[in-house]
N, C-alpha and C positions, 0 to 999 in steps of 0.2 A: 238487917234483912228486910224491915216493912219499909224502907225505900223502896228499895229494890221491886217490890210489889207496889208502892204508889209513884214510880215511875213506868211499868209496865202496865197499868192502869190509865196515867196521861197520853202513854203512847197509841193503847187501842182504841178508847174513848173521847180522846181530844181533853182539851183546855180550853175552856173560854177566858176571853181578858174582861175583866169586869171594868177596864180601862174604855176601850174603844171595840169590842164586842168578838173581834176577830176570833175564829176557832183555827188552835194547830192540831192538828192532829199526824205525831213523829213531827217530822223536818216539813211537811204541806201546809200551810195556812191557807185557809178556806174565808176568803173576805165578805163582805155580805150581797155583792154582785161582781161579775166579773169573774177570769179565769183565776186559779189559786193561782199562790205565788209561793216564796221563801220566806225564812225568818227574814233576811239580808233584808230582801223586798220591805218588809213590813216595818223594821229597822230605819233603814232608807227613808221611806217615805213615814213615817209616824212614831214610832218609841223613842228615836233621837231627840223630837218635838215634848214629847211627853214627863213634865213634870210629879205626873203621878207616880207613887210608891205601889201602887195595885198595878201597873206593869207587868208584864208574866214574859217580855220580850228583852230584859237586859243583861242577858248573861252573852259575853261574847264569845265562849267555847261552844254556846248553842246557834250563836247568828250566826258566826263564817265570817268568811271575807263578804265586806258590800262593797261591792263595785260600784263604777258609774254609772249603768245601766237602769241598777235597781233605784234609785234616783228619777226625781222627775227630770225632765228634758225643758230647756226654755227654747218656748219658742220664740217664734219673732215678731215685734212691734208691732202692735194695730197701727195704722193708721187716722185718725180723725180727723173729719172734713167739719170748717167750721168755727174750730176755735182755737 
């Protein structure tokens, strides 16, 4: 039963990742600029990378499916003049 209460406690209050800082609060990750995003999102772009055990983003029943989306996008080749 005291899960059950310290996961309705993460859910109203949020979780900080003492990883890379991001607060979730439920299923909304609240980043430190910028519009919130997904776990996926946050998955995607940073916990895949992240060889820390303080992590709070690698359970995959809580990230979802990550799409290509939540993913950076490449763009396209600079240019340089010169060399």
């Amino acid at each position: 039963m005291a899960e059950t209460n310290d996961e309705s406690t993460k859910q109203a209050t949020g979780e900080t990742c003492p990883v890379c800082g991001v607060t979730i609060l439920g299923d909304e990750v609240r980043f430190s600029s910028g519009s919130p995003g997904t776990r996926a999102r946050l998955y995607a772009r940073v916990c895949q990378y992240a060889q820390d055990r303080g992590c709070i983003n690698k359970d995959p029943s809580q990230i979802g499916q990550v799409s290509q989306e939540d993913g950076y996008t490449e763009g396209e080749d600079v240019k340089l003049s010169g060399g």
